[in-house]
Backbone bond lengths (Angstrom), bond angles and torsions (degrees), N, CA, C in turn:
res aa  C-N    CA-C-N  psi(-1)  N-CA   C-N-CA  omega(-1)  CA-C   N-CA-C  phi
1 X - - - 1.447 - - 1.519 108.71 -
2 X 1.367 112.04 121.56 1.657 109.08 -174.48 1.769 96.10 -107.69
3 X 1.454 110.30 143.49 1.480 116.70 -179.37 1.389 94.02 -84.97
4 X 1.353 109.96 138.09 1.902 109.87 171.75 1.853 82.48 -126.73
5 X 1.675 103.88 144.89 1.396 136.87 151.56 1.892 110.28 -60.45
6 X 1.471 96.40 155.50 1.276 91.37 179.14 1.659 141.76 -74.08
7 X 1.442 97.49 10.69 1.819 118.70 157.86 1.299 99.24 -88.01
8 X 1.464 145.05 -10.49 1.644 130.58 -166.48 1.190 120.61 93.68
9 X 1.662 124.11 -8.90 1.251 128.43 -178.56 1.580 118.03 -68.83
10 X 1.170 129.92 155.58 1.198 139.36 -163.63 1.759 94.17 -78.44
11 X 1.629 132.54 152.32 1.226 114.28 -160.05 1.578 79.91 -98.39
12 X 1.577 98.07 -59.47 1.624 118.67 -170.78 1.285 124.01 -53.56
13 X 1.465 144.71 113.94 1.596 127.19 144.65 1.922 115.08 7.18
14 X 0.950 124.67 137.16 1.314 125.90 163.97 1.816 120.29 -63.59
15 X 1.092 101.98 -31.22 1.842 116.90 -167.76 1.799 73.67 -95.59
16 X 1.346 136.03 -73.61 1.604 119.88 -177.50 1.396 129.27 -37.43
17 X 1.295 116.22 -46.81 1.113 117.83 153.47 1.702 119.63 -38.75
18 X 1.265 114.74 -80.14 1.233 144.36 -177.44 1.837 111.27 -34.84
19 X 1.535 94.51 -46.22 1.733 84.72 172.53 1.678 102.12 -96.35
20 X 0.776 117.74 42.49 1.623 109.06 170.12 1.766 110.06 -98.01
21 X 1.433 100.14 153.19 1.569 84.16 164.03 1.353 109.01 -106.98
22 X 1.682 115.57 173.98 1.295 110.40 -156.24 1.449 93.68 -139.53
23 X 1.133 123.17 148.42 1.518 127.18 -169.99 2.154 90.04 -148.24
24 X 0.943 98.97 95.05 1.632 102.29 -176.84 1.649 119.95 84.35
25 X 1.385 88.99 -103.43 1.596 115.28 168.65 1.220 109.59 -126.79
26 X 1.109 124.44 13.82 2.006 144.77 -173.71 1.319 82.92 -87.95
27 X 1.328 114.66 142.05 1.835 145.92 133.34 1.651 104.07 -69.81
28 X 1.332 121.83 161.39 1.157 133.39 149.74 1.648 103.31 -155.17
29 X 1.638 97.93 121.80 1.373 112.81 -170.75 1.797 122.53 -95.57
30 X 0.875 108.55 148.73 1.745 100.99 176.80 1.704 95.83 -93.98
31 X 1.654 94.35 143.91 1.633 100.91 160.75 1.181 145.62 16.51
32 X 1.914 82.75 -70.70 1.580 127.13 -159.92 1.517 85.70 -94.67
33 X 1.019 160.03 -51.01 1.770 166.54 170.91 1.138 91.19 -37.32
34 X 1.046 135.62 -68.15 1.672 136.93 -128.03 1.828 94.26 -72.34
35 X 0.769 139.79 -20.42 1.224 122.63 -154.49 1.184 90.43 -102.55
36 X 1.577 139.23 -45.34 1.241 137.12 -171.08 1.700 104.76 -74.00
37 X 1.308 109.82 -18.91 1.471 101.67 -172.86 1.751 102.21 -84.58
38 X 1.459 129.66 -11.26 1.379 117.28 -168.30 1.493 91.97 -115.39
39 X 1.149 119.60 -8.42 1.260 97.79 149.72 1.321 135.67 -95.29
40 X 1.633 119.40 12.03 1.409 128.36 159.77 1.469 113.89 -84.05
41 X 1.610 114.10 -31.86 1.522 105.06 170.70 1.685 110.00 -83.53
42 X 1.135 125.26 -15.13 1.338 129.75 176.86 1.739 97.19 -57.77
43 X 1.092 127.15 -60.96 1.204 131.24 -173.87 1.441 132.99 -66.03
44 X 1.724 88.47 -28.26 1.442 102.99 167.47 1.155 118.53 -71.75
45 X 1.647 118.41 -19.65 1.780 121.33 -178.74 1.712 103.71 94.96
46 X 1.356 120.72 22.29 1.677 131.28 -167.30 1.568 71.44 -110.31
47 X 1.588 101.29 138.48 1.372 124.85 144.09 1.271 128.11 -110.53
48 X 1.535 114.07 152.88 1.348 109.58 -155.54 1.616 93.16 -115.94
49 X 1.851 106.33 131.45 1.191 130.16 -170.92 1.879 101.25 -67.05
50 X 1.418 88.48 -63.35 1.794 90.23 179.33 1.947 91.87 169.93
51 X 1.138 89.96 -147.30 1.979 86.87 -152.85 1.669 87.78 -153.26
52 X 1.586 111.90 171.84 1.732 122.72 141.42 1.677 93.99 -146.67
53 X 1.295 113.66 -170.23 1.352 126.61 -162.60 1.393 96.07 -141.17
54 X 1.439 101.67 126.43 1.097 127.32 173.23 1.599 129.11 -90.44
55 X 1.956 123.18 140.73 1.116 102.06 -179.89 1.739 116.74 -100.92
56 X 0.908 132.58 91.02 1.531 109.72 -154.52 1.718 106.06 -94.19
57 X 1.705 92.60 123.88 2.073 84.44 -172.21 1.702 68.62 -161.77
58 X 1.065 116.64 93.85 1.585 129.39 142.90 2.000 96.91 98.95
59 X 1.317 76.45 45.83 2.288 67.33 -165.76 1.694 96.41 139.40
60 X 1.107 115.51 173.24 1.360 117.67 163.08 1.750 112.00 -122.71
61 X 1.253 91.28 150.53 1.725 105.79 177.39 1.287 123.78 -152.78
62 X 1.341 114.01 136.66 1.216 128.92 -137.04 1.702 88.72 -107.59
63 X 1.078 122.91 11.35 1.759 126.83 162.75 1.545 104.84 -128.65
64 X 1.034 85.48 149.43 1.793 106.49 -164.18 1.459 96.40 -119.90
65 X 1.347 110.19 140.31 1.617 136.74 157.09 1.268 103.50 -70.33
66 X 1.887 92.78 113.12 2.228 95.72 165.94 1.350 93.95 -94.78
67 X 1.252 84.99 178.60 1.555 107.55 -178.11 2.025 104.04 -82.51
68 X 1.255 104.04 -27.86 1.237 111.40 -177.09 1.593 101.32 -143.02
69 X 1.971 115.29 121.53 1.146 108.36 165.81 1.522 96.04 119.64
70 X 1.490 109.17 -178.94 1.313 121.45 138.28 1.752 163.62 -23.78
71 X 0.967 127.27 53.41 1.797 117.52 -146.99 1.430 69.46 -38.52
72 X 1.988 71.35 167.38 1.750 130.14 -137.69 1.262 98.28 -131.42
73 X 1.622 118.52 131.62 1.559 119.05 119.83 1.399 144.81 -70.99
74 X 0.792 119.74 164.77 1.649 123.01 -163.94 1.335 119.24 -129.76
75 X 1.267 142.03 32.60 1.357 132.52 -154.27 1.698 123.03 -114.24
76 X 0.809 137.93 177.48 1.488 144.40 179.65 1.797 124.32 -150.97
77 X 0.974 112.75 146.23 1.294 112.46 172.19 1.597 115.73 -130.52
78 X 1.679 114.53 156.08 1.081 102.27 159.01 1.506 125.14 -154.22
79 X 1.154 115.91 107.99 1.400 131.79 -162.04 1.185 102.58 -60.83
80 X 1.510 111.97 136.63 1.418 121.47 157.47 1.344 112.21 -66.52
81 X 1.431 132.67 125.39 1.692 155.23 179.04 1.473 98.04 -60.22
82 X 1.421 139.32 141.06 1.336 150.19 160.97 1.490 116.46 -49.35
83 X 1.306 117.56 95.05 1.564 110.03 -170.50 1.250 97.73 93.44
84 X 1.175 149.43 -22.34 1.726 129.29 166.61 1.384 121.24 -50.83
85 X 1.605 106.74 125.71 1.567 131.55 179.83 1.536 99.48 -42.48
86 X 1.151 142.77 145.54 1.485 142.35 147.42 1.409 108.17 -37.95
87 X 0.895 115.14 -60.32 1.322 131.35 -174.79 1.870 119.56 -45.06
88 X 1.393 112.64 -36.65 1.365 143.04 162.68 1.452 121.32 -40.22
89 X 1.632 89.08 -74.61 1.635 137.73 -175.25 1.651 80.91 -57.31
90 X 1.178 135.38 -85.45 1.500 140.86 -157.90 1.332 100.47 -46.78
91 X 1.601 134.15 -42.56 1.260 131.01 -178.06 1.346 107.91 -57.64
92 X 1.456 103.71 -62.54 1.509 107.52 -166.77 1.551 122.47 -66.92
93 X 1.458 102.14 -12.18 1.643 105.43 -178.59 1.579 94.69 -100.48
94 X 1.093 125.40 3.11 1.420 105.56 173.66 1.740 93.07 -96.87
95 X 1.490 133.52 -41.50 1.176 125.20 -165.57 1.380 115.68 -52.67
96 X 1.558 103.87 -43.24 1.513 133.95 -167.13 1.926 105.68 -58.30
97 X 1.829 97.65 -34.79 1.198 86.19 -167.93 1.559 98.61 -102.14
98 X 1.696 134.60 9.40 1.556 117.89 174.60 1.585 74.77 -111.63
99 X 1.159 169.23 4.88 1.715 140.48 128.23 1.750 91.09 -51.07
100 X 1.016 157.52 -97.87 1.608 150.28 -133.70 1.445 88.51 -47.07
101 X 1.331 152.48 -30.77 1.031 125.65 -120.80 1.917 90.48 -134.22
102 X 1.301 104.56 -2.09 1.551 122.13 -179.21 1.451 108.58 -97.93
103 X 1.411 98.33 -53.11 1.349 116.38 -174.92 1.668 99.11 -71.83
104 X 1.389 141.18 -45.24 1.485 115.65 -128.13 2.171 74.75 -133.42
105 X 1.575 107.76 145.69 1.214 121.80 -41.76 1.425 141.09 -71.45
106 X 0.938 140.18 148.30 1.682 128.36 -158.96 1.581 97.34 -79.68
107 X 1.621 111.09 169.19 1.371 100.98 -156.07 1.861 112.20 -75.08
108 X 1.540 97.71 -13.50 1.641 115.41 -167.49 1.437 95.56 -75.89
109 X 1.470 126.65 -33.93 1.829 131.09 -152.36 1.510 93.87 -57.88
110 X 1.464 107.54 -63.44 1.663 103.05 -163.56 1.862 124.75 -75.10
111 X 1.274 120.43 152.80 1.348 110.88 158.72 1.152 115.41 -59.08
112 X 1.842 120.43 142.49 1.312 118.91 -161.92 1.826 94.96 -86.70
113 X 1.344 140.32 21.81 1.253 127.27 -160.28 1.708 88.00 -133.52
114 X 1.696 116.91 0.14 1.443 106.68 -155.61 1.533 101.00 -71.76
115 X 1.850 119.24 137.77 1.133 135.42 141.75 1.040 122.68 0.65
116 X 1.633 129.83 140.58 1.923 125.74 136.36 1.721 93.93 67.81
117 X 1.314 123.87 -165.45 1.197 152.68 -132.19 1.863 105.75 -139.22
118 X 1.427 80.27 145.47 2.170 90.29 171.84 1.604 85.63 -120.46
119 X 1.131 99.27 135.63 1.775 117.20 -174.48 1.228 97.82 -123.81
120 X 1.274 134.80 163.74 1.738 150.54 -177.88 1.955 92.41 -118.88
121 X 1.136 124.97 139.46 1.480 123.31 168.82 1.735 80.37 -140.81
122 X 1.492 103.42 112.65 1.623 111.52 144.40 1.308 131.59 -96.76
123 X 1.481 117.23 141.66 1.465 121.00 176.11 1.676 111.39 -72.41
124 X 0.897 124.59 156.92 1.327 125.85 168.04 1.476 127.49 -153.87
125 X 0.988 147.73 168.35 1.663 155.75 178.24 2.012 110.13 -174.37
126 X 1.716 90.02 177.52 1.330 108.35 -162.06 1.134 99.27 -86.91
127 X 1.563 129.04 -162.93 1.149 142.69 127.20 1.499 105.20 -38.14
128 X 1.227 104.84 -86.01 2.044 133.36 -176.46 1.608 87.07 -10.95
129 X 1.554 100.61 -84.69 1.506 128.70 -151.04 1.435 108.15 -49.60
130 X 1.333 111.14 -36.18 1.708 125.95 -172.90 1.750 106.44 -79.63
131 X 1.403 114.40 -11.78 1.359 110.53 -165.19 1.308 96.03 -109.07
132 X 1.507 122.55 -32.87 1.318 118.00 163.13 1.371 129.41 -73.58
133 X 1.310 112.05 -20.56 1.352 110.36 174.12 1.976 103.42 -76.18
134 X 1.066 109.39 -20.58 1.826 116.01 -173.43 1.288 83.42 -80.50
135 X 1.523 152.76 -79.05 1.303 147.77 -131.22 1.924 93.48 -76.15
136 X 1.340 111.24 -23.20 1.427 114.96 -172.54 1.782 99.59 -68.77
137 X 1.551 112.47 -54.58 1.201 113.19 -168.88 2.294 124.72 -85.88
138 X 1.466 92.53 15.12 1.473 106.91 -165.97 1.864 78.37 -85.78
């Protein structure tokens, strides 16, 4: 599934695209991805809703093995502010989501022997898409 902008252009790099993993129409980003990928929707004018982290080792799962405790979710949100510019909203949901992605998981959280991969999957939308989905839920 390639994201196109609202001229039709491809959003993603082809090789970005290409090493991503894909779970549907889901991205799942590495670490090292994430930063280049929110700054491709940053530019595109896409704001980013919020994210969780994925474990992918035979399937994906959305609870993680700690090192101590319970597996874990991982997730974030970030609400658009009442009267916030698009423009705002896009800043702050991109900051919101490379802090999740600094912070989470810390190096102590995981077992040092754990399986497969921790992936980043962010949500995202337009202006358009975000205003219709608001007029949908009023």
């Amino acid at each position: 599934m390639t994201l196109y902008n609202v001229r039709g252009e491809a959003v993603f790099p082809p090789e970005l695209e290409q090493n991503a993993f894909r779970a549907d129409n889901e991205f799942g980003w590495t670490r090292v991805q994430v930063p280049l990928v929110v700054d491709i929707l940053r530019s595109h004018g896409i704001g980013i809703l919020g994210g969780e982290l994925w474990w992918v080792h035979e399937g994906i799962s959305g609870t993680i093995p700690q090192r101590q405790g319970a597996p874990a979710v991982y997730c974030w949100e970030t609400n658009r502010r009442p009267g916030e510019p698009w423009a705002h909203f896009i800043q702050r949901g991109s900051s919101d989501a490379l802090t999740a992605v600094e912070r989470w998981p810390a190096p102590d959280d995981l077992p040092p022997d754990l399986p497969g991969r921790i992936l980043y999957n962010l949500t995202w939308t337009s202006e358009v898409e975000f205003e219709k989905l608001s007029t949908k839920a009023v």
